[in-house]
Jmol script that loads the backbone (N, CA, C; Angstrom):
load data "model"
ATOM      1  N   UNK A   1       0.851  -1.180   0.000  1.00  0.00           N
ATOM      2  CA  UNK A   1       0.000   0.000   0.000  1.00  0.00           C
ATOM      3  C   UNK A   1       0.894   1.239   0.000  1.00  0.00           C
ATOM      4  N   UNK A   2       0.531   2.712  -0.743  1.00  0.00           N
ATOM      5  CA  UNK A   2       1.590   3.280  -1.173  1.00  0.00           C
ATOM      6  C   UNK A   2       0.899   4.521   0.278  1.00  0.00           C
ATOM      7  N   UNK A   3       2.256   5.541   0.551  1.00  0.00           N
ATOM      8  CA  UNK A   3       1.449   6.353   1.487  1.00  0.00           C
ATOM      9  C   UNK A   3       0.782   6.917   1.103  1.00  0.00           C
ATOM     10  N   UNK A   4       0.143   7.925   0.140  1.00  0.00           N
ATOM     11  CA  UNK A   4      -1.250   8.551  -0.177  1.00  0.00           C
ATOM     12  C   UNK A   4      -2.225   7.634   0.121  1.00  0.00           C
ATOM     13  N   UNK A   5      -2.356   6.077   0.054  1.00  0.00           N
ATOM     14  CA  UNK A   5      -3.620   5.771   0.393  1.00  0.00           C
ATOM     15  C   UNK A   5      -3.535   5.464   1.660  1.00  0.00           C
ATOM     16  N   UNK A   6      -2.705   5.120   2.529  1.00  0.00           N
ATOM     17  CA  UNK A   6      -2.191   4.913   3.648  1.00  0.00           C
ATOM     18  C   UNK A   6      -2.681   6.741   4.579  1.00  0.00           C
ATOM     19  N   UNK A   7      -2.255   7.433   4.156  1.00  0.00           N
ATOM     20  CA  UNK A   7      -2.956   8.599   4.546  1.00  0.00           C
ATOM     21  C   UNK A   7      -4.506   8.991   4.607  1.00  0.00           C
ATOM     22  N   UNK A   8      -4.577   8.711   3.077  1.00  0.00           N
ATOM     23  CA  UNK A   8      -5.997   8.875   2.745  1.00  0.00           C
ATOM     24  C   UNK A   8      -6.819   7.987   3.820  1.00  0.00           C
ATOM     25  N   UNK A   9      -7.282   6.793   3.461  1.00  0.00           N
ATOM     26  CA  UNK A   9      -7.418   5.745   5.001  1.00  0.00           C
ATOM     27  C   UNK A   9      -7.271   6.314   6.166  1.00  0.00           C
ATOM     28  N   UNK A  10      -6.169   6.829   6.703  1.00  0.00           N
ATOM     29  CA  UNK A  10      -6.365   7.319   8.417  1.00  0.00           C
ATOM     30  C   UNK A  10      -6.833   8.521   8.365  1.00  0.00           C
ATOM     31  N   UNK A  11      -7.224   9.794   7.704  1.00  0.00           N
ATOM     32  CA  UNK A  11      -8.143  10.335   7.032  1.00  0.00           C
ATOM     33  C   UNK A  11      -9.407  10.266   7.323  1.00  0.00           C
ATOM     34  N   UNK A  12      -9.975   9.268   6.732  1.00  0.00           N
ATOM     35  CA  UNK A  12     -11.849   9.169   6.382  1.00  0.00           C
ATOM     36  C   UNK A  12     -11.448   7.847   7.409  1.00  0.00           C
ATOM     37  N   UNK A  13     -11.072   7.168   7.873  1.00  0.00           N
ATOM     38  CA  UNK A  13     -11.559   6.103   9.416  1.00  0.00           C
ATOM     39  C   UNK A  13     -11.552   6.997  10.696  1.00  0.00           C
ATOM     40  N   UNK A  14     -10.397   7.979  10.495  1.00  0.00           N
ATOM     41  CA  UNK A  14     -10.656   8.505  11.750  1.00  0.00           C
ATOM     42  C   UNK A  14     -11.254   9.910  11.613  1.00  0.00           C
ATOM     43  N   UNK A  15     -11.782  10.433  10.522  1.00  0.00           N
ATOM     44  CA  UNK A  15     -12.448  11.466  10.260  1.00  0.00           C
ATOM     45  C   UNK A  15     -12.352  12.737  10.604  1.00  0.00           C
ATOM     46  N   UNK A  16     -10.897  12.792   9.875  1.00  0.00           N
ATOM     47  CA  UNK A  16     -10.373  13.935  10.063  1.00  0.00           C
ATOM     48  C   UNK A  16     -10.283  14.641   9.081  1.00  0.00           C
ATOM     49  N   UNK A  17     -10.118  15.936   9.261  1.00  0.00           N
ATOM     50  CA  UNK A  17     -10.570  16.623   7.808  1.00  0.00           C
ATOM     51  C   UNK A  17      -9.296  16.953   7.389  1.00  0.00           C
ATOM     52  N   UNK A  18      -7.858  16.965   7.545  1.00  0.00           N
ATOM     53  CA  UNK A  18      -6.839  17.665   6.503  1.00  0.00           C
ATOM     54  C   UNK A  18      -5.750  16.106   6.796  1.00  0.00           C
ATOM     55  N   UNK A  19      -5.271  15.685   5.748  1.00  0.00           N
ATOM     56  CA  UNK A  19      -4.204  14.798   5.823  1.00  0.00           C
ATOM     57  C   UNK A  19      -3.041  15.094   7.370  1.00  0.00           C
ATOM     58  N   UNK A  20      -3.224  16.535   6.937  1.00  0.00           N
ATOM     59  CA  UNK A  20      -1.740  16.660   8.596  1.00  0.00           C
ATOM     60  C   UNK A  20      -2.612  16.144   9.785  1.00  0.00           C
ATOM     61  N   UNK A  21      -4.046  16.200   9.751  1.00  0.00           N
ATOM     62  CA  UNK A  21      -4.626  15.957  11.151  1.00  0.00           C
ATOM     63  C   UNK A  21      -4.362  14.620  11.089  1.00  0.00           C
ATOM     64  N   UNK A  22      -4.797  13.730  10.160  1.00  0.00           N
ATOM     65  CA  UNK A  22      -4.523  12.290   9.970  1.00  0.00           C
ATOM     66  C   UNK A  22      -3.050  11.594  10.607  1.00  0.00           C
ATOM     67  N   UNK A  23      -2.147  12.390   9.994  1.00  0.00           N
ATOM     68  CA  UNK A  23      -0.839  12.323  10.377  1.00  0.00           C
ATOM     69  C   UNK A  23      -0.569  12.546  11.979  1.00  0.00           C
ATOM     70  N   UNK A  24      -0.849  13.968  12.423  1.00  0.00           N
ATOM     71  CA  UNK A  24      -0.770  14.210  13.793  1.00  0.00           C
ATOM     72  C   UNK A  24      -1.384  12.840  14.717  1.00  0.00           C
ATOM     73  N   UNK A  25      -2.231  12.518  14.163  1.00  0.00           N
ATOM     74  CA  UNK A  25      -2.904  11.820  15.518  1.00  0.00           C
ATOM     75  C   UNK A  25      -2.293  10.618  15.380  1.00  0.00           C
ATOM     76  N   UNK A  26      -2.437   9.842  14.058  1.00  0.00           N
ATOM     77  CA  UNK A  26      -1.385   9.038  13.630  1.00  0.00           C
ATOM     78  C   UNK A  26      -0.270   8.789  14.604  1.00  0.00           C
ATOM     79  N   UNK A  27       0.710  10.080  14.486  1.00  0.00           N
ATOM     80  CA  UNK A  27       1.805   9.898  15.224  1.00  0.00           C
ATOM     81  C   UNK A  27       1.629   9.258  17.165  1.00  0.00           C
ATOM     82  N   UNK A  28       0.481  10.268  17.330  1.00  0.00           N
ATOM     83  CA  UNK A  28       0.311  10.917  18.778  1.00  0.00           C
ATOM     84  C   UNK A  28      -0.051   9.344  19.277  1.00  0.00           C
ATOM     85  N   UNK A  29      -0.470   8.307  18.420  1.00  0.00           N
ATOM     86  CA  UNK A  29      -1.131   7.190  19.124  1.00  0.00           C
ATOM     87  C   UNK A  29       0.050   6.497  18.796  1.00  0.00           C
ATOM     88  N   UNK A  30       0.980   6.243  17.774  1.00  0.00           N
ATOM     89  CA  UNK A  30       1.866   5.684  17.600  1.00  0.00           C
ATOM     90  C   UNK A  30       2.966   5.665  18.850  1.00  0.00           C
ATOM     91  N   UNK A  31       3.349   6.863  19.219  1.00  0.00           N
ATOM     92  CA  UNK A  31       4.071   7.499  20.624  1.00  0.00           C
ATOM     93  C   UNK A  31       3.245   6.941  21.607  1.00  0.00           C
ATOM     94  N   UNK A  32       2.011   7.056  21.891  1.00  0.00           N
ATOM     95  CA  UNK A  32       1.525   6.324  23.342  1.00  0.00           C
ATOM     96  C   UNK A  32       1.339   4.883  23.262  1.00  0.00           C
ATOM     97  N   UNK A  33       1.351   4.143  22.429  1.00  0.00           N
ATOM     98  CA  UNK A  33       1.134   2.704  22.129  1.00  0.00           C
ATOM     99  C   UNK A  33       3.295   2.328  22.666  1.00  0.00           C
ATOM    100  N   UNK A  34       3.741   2.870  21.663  1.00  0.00           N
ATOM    101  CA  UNK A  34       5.381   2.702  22.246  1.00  0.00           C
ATOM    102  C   UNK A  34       6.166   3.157  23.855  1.00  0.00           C
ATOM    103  N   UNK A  35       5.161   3.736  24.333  1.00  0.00           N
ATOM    104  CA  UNK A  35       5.374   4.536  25.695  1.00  0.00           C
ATOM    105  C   UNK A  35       4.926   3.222  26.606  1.00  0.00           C
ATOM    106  N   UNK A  36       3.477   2.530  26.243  1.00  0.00           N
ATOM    107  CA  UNK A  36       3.016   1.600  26.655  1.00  0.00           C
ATOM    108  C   UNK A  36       3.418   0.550  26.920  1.00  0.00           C
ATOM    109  N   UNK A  37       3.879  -0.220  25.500  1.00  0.00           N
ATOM    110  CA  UNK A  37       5.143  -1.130  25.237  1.00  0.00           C
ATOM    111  C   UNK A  37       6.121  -1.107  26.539  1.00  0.00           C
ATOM    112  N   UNK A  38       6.974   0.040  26.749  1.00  0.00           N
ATOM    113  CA  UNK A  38       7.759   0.287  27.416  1.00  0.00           C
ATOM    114  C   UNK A  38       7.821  -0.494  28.642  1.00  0.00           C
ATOM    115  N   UNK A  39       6.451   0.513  29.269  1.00  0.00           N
ATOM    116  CA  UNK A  39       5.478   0.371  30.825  1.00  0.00           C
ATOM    117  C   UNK A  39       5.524  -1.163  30.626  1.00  0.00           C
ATOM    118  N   UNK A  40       4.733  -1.678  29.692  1.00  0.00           N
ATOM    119  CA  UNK A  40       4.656  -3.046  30.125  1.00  0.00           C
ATOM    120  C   UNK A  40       5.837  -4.269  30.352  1.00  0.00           C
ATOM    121  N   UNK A  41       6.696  -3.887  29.898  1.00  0.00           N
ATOM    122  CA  UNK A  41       8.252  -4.321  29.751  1.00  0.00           C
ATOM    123  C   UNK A  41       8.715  -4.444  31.065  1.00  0.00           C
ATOM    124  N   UNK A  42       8.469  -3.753  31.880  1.00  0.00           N
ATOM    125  CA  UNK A  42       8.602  -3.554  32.797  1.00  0.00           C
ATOM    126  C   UNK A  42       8.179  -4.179  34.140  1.00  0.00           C
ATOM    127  N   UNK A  43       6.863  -4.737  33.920  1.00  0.00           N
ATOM    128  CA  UNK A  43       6.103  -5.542  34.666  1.00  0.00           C
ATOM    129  C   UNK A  43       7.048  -6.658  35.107  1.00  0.00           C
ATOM    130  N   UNK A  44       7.045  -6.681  36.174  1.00  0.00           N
ATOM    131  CA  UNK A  44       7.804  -8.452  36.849  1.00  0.00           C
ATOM    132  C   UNK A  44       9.325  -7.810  37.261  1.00  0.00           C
ATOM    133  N   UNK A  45       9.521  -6.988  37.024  1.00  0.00           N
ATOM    134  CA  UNK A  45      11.275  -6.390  37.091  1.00  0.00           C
ATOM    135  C   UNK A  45      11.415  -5.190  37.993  1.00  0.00           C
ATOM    136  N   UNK A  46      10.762  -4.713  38.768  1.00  0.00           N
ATOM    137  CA  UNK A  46      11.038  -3.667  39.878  1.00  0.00           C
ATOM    138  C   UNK A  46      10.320  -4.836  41.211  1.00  0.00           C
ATOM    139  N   UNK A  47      11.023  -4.458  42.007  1.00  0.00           N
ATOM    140  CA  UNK A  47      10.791  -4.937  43.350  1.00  0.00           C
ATOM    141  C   UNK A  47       9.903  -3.625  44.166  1.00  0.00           C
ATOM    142  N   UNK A  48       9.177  -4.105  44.622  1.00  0.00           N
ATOM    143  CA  UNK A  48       8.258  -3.230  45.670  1.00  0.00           C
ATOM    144  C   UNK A  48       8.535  -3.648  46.994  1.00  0.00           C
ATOM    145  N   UNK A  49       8.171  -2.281  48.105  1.00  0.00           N
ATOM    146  CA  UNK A  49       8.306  -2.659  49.561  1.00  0.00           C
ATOM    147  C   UNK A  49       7.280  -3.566  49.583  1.00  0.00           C
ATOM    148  N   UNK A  50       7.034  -4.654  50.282  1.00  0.00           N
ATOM    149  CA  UNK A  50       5.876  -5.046  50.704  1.00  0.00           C
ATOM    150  C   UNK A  50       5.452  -3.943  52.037  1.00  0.00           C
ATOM    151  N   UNK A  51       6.051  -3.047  52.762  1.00  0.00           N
ATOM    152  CA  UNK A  51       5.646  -2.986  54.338  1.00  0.00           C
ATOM    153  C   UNK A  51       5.371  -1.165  53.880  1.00  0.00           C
ATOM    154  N   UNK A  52       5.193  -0.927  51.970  1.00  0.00           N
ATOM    155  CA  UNK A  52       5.062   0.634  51.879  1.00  0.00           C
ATOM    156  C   UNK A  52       3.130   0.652  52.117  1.00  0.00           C
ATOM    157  N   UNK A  53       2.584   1.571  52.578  1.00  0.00           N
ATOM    158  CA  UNK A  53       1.509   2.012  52.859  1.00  0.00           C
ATOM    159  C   UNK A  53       1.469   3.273  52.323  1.00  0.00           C
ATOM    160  N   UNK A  54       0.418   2.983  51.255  1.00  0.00           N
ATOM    161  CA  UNK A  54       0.140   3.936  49.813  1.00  0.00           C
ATOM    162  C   UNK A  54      -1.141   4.648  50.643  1.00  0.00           C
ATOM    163  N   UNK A  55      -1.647   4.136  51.767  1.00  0.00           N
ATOM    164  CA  UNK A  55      -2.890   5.086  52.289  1.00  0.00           C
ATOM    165  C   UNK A  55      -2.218   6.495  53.247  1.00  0.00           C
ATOM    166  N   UNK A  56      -1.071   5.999  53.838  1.00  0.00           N
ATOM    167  CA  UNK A  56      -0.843   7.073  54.850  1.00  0.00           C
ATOM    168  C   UNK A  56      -0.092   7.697  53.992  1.00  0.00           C
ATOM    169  N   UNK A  57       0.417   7.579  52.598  1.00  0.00           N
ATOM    170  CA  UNK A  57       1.169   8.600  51.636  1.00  0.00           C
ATOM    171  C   UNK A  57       0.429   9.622  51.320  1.00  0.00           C
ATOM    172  N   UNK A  58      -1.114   8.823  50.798  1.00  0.00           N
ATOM    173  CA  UNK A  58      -2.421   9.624  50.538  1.00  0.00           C
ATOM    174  C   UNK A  58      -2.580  10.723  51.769  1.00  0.00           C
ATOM    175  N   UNK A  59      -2.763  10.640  52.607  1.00  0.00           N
ATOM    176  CA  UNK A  59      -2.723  11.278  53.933  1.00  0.00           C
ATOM    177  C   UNK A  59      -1.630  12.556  53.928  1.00  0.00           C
ATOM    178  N   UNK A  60      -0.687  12.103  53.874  1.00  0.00           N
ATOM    179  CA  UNK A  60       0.392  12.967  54.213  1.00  0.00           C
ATOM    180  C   UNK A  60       0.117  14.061  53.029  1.00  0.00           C
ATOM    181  N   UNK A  61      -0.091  13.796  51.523  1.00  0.00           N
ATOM    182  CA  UNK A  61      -0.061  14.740  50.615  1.00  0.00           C
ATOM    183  C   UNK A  61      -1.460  15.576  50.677  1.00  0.00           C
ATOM    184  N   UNK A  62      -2.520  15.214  51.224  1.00  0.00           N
ATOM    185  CA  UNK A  62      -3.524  16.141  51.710  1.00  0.00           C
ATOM    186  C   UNK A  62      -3.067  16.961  53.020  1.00  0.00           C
ATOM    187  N   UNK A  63      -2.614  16.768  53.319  1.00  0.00           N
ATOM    188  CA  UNK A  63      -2.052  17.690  54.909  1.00  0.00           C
ATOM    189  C   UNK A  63      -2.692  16.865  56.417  1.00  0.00           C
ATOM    190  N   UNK A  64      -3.149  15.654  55.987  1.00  0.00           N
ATOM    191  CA  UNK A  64      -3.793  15.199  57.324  1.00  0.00           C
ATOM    192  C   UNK A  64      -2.347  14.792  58.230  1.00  0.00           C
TER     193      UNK A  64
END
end "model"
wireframe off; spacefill off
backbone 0.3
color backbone group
């Protein structure tokens, strides 16, 4: 598939009215899908406290 129709296509599916919008968003989901990737890469490979308490953090950043 050549890019004009490759454009054209993300275009009229995502119904956008100028090829650059097509493109922009194009990109913008391309970047958060690879950001994602990342995040998930990640899963299983950081160690956590077991003994951290995420409620009294909550606490502290409200001022209680």
């Amino acid at each position: 598939m050549n890019l004009r129709r490759l454009i054209e296509d993300a275009r009229t599916l995502g119904g956008h009215k100028t090829k650059k919008d097509a493109v922009t968003a194009a990109l913008a989901e391309y970047n958060q899908r690879r950001k994602q990737i990342g995040i998930i890469k990640l899963f299983g490979t950081i160690d956590y406290d077991p003994a951290y308490d995420y409620k009294a953090a909550r606490g502290r950043r409200r001022g209680a």
